[in-house]
C-alpha positions as a printed Julia matrix, in Angstrom:
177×3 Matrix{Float64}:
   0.0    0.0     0.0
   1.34   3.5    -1.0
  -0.09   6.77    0.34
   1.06   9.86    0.22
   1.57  12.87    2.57
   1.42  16.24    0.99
   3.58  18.9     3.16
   2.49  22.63    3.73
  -0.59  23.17    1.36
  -1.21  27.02    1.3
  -4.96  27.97    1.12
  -5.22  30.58   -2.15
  -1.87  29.82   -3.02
  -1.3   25.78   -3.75
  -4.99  24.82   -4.69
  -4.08  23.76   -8.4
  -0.83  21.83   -7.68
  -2.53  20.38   -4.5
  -5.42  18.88   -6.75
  -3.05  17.67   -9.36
  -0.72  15.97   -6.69
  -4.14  13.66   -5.31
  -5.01  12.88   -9.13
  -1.53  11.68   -9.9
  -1.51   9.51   -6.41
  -4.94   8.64   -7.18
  -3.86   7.67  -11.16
  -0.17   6.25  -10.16
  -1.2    3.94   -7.8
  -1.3    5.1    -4.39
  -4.23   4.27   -1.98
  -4.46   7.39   -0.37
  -3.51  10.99    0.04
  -3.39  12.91    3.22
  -2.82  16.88    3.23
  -1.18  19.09    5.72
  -0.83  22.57    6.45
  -3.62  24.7     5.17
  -6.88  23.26    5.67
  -8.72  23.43    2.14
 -12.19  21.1     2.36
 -12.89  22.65   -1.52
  -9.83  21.26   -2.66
  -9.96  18.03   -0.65
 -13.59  17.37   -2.36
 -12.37  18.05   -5.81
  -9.88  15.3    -5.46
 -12.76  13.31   -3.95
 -15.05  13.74   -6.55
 -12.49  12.69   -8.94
 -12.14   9.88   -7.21
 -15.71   8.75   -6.86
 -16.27   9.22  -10.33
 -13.37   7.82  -12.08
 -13.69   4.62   -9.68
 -10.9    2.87   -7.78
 -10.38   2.51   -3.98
  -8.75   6.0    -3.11
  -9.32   8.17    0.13
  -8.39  12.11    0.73
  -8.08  13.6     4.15
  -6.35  16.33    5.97
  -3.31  15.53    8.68
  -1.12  17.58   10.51
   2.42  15.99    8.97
   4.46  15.32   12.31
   1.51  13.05   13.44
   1.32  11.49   10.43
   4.75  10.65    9.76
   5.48   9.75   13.56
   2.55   7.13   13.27
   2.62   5.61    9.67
   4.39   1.86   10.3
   5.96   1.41    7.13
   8.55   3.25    5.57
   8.6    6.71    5.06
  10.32   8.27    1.41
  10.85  11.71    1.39
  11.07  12.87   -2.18
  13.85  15.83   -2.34
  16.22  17.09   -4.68
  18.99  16.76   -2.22
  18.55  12.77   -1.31
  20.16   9.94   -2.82
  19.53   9.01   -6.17
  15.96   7.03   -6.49
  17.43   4.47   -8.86
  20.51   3.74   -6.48
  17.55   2.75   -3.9
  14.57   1.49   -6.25
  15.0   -2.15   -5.99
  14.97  -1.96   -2.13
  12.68   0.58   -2.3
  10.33  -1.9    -4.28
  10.66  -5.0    -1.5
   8.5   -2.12    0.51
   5.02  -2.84    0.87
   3.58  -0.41    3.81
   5.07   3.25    2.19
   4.35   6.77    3.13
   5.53   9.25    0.16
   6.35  12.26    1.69
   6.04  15.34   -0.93
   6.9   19.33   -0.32
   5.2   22.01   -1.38
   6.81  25.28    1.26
  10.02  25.03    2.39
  10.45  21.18    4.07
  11.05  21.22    7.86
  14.19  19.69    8.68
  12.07  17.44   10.68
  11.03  15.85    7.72
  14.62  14.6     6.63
  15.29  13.2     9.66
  12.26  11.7    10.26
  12.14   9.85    6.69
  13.87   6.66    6.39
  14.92   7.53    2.75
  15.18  11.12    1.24
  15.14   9.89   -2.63
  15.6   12.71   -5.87
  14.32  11.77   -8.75
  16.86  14.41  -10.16
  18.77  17.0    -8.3
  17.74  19.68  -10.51
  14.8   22.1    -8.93
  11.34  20.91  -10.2
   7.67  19.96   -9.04
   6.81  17.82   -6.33
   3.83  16.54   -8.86
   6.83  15.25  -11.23
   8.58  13.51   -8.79
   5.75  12.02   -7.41
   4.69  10.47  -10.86
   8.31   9.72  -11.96
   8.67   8.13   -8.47
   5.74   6.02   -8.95
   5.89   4.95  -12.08
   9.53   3.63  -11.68
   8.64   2.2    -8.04
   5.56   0.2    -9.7
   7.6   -0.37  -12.83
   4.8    1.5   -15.33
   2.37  -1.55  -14.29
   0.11   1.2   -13.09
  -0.72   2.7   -17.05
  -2.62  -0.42  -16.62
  -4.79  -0.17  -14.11
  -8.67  -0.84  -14.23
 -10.38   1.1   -11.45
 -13.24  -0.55  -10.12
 -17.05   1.16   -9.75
 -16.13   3.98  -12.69
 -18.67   6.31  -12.98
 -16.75   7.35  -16.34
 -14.32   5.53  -18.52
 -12.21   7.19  -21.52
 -12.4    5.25  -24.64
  -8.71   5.89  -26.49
  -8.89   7.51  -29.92
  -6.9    8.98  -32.37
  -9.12  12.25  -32.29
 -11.66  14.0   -30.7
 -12.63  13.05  -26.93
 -14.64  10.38  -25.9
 -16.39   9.46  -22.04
 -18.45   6.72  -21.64
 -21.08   6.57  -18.53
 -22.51   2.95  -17.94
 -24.88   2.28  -20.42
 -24.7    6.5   -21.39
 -22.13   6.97  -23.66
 -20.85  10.77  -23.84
 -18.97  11.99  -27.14
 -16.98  15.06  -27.74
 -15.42  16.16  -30.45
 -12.36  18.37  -30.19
């Protein structure tokens, strides 16, 4: 089980990056996301909603980090630009079964590094905590998650060349781009 912990969210400031770090735990494979910082309910139910319509078995809620890192049993990865290399770690990284993905958004408390078992970088060049999370993911669940069927869909993308096309069971809705 993977869930992920998403550090300092900023009310006015973070909603867009916040939503689009639950949809790529949601789509990547993780079970859950928990935010910190900032209470934002709106932005916790968009992620939701996503969720209850595009199926799968994938929970939001709000947590106050140090709680939630101090409790998770499991191991805790800190994604960072200043950790180790994630493919010097991957393989042992991917014997893990219980993980907590911690992700940044405001400066990181030093609390966090120590507290992590692993502080991984996907690349030690500055970039988004949404790319390292997918990157991360992808790699740790070696692109098996493209894959995935999530169960209960409310809507399902059929794949074509052109155009856009969402089917609802037994409503099929067609647009054309």
């Amino acid at each position: 089980m993977i869930k992920v912990l998403r550090l300092g969210h900023r009310l006015g400031r973070d909603d867009r990056v916040s939503t689009h770090c639950g949809l790529v735990a949601r789509a990547f494979g993780a079970s859950e996301i928990i935010y910190s910082g900032d209470r934002d309910c709106e932005m916790m139910d968009s992620v939701k909603k996503v969720a209850e319509e595009w199926g799968g078995t994938f929970s939001v809620r709000y947590g106050e980090w140090r709680k939630e890192i101090k409790k998770f049993r499991g191991t805790k990865v800190h994604l960072t630009i200043y950790g180790v290399p994630m493919e010097k770690k991957l393989r042992e990284l991917r014997k893990k079964r219980n993980v907590l993905v911690i992700i940044g958004g405001e400066k990181v408390p030093r609390e966090v590094y120590d507290l992590a078992d692993y502080n991984i970088s996907v690349t030690n060049q500055p970039h988004s905590e949404i790319a390292a999370l997918s990157v991360f993911l992808h790699e740790y669940f070696h692109g098996r998650e493209l894959k995935k069927k999530f169960k209960k869909a409310k809507l399902k993308v059929v794949p074509q060349e052109k155009g856009k096309k969402v089917i609802r069971p037994l409503t099929p809705l067609s647009y054309k781009s």
